[in-house]
C-alpha positions as CSV (number, residue, x, y, z in Angstrom):
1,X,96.5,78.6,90.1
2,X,95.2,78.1,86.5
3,X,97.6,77.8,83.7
4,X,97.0,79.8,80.6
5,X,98.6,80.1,77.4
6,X,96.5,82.7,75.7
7,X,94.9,86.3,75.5
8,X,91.6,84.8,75.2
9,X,91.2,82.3,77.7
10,X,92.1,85.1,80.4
11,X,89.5,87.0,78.9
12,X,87.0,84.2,78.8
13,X,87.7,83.3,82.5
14,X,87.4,86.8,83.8
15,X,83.9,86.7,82.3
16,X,82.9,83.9,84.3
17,X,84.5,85.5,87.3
18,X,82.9,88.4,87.2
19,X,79.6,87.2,85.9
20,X,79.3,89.2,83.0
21,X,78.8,89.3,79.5
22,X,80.6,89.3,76.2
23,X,78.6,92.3,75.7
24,X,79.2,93.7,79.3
25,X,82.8,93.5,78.7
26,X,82.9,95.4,75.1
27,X,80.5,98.2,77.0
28,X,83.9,98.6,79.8
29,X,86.2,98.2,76.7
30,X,83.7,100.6,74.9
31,X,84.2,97.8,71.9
32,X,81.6,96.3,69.2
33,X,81.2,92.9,71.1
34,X,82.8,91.4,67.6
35,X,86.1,92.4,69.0
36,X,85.1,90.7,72.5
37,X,84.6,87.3,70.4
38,X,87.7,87.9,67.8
39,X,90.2,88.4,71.6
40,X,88.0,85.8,73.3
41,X,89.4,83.4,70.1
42,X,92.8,84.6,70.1
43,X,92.1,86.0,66.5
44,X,93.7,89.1,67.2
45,X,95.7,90.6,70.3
46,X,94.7,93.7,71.9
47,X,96.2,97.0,71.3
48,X,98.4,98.1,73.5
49,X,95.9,100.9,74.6
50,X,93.6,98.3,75.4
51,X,96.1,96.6,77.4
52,X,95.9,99.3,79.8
53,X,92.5,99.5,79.3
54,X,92.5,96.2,80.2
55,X,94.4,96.4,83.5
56,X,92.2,98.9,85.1
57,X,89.1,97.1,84.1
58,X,89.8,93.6,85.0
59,X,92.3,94.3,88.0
60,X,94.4,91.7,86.7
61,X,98.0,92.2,87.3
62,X,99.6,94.0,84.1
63,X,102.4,91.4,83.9
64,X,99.9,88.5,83.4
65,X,98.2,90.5,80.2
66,X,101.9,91.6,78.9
67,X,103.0,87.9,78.7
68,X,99.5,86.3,76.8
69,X,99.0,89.6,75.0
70,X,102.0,88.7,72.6
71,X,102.6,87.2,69.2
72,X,104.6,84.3,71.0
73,X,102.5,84.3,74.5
74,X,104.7,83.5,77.7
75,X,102.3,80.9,79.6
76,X,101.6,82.1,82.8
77,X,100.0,80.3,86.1
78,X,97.1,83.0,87.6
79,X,94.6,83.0,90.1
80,X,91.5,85.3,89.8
81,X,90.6,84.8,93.8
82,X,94.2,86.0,95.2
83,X,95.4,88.3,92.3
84,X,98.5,86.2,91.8
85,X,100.8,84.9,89.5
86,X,103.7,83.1,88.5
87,X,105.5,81.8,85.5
88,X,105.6,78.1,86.6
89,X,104.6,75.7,88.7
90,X,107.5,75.4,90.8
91,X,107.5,78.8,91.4
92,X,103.9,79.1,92.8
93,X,105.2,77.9,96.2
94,X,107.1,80.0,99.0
95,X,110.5,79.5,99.2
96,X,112.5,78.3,102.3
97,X,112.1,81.2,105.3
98,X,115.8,82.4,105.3
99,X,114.9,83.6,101.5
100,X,112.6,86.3,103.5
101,X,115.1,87.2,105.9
102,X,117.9,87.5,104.0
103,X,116.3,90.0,101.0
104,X,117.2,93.1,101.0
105,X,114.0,95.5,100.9
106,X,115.9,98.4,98.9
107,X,114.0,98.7,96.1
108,X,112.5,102.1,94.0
109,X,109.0,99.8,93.5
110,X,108.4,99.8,97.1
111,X,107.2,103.2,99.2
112,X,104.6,104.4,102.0
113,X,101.4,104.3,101.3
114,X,100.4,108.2,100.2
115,X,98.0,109.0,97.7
116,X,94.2,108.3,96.5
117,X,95.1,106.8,93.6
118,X,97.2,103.8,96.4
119,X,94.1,104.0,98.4
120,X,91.7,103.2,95.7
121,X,94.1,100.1,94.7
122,X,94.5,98.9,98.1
123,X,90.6,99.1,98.7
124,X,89.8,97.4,95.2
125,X,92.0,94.5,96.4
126,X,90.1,94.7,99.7
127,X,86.6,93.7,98.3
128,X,88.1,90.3,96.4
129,X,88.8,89.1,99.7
130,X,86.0,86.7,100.7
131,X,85.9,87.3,104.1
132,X,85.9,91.3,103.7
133,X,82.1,92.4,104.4
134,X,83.1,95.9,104.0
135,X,86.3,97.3,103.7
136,X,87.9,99.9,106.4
137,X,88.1,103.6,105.4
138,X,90.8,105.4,103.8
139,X,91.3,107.7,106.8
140,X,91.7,104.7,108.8
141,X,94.8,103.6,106.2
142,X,95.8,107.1,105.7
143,X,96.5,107.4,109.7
144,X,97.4,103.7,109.8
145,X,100.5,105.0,108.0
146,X,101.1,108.3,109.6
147,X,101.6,106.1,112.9
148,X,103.2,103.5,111.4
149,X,104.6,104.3,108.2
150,X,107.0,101.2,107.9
151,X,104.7,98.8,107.3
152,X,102.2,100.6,105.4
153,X,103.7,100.2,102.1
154,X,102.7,99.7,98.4
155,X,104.4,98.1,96.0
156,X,104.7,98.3,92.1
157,X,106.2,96.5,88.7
158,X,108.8,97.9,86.8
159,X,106.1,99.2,84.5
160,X,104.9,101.3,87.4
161,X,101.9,99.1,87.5
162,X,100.5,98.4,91.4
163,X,101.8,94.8,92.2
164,X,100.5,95.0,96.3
165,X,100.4,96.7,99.6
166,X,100.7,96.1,103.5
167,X,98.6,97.7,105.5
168,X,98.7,97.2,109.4
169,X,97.1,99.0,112.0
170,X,98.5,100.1,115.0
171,X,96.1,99.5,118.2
172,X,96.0,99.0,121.7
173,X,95.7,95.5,123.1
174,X,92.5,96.5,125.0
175,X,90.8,97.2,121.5
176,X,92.1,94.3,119.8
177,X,90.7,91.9,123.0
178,X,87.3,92.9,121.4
179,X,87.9,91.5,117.8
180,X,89.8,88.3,119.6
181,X,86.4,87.9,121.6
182,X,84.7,88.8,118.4
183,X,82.7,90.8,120.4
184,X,83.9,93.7,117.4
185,X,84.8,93.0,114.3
186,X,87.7,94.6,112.0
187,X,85.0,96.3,109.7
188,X,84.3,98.4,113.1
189,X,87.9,100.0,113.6
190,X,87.9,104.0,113.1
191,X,90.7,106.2,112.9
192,X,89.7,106.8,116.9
193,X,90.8,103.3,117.4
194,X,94.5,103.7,116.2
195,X,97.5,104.4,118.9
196,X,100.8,105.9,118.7
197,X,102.5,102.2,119.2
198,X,105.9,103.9,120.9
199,X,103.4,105.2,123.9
200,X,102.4,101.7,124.7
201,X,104.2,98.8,126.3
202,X,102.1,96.5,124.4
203,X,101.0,97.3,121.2
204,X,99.4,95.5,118.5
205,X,100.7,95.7,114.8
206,X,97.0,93.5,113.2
207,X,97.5,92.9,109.6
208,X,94.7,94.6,107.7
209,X,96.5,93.1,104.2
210,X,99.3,91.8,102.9
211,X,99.6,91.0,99.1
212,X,101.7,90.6,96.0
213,X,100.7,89.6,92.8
214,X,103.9,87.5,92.5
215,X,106.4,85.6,94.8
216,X,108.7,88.2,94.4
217,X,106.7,91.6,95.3
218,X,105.4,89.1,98.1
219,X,108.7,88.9,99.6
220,X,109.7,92.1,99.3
221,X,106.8,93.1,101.3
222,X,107.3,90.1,103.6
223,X,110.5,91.2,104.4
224,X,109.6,94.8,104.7
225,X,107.5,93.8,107.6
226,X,110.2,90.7,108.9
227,X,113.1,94.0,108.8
228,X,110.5,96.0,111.2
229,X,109.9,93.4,113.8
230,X,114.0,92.4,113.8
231,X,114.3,96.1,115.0
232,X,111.6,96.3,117.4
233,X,112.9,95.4,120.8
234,X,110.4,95.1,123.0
235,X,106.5,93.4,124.1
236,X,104.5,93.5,121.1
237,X,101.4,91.6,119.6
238,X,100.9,90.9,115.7
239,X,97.4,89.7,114.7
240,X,96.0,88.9,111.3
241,X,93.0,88.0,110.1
242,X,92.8,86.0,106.7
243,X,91.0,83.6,104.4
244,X,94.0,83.6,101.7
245,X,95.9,80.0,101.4
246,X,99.4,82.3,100.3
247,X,98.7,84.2,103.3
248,X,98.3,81.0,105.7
249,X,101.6,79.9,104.6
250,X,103.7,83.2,105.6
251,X,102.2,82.7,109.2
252,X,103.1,79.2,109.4
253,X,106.6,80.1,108.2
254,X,106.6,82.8,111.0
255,X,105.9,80.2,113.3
256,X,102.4,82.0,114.6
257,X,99.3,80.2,116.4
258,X,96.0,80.2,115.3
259,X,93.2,81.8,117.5
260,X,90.2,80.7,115.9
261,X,88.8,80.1,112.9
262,X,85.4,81.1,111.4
263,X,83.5,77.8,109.3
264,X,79.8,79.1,109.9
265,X,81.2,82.3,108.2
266,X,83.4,79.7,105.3
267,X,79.9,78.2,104.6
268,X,78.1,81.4,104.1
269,X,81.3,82.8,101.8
270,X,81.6,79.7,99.8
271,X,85.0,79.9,100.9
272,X,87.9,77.1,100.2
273,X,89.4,77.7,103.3
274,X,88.0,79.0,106.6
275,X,88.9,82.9,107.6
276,X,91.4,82.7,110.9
277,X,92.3,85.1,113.2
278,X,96.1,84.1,113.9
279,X,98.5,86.1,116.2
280,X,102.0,86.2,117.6
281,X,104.5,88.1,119.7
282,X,108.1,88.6,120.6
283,X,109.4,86.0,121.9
284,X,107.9,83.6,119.2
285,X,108.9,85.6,116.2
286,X,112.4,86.0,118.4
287,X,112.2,81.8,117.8
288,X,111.5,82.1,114.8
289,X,114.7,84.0,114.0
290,X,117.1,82.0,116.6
291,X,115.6,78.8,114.2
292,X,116.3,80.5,110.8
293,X,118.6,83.0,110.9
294,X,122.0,82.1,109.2
């Protein structure tokens, strides 16, 4: 994570992000480019109009424009490639594990996924992932989470501004032997493909997503998902396939094995970290709580 400490240097660093122009960017604002330069220079703030403006065009997390977007900016730590911040540098990195089981996931911010407007967030997250050649459809998320509407959740911030999402997909363990033999890929999975998990003696629950924008929604969707597994008592595999560093760290904290690992497709992605299929089960993530729980 970068820190920044103004308006402007956000601004100037989505730019180069995004690969676009001062005069792009007043064209999305529907600015003179003057005003581009006077925000770029911390000259004057935005509006708060713009401010919403400006969360819908840059995808940056509202928080992280509401502290720099203020007479008296709060500096804040952000990263453009994972869509995440945090308000220090201490703070950037996961807690101990029995933080995640011990939260309590009652919150009004956090529901089932359930209209377009979610879907369209959830999908727009989907294509800043590196290793995401094409993102899967909304039918596949919208019946992802009639099946398993537990942990197919979206989260927001107290503004009611979308902070992140899980999205997991139930299928059978015949189907997910493909993608492990990467004889399919994840991009291929239809709404065909999904099972009612409660028929099946071993399901798997494959992590299409999981993000937060801050430690915090992070955790309250971690433990969404940590809640589910505690209550399911029988054979089950959990798969996920990332390239995220933040999202490396929750598997090693659930104590999960890597299956492989993809560097042909880290070279051709210019990615800082190689995408890995990891997976799990039971009797490891039953470890996992025998280790931590207090």
């Amino acid at each position: 994570m970068k820190k920044y400490s103004s308006i402007g240097a956000l601004l100037i660093d989505f730019r180069e992000f995004s690969k676009i122009s001062q005069a792009d960017l007043a064209s999305k604002f529907d600015v003179d480019i003057r005003t581009i330069i006077r925000w770029e220079k911390n000259e004057t703030l935005l509006k708060p109009d713009k401010e919403e403006e400006m969360v819908d065009i840059t995808f940056i997390p509202y928080q992280v424009i509401r502290n720099l977007n203020a007479p008296v900016s709060i500096p804040t730590y952000y990263d453009f490639n994972v869509r995440r911040y945090s308000l220090s540098n201490i703070s950037k990195e996961l807690p101990d594990p029995n933080w995640i089981i011990d939260i309590h996931t009652e919150t009004n911010r956090l529901r089932t996924i359930k209209y377009n407007s979610d879907l369209e967030e959830i999908l727009r997250y989907s294509k800043l992932q590196q290793h995401v050649i094409k993102p899967i459809s909304k039918e596949v998320i919208l019946k992802a989470t009639e099946l398993l509407p537990e942990i197919n959740q979206i989260i927001f911030d107290t503004s009611g501004y979308y902070s992140g999402h899980l999205v997991f997909l139930p299928i059978s363990k015949r189907f997910y032997n493909k993608i492990r033999k990467r004889t399919i890929t994840e991009n291929d999975i239809t709404v065909n493909d999904l099972i009612d998990y409660r028929k099946y003696k071993n399901p798997v629950f494959y992590s299409y997503n999981m993000s937060g924008d801050c430690n915090e929604n992070f955790f309250y969707l971690a433990a969404c998902l940590i809640h589910f597994l505690k209550k399911f008592k029988r054979d089950y595999t959990y798969a996920s396939y990332t390239s995220r560093n933040d999202s490396y760290h929750i598997n090693a904290l659930l104590g999960v094995f890597i299956v492989w690992e993809d560097k042909v497709l880290q070279k051709e992605i210019h990615s800082l970290a190689p995408p890995r299929l990891y997976e799990s089960n039971h009797a490891i993530f039953q470890n996992f709580l025998n280790k931590h729980l207090i």
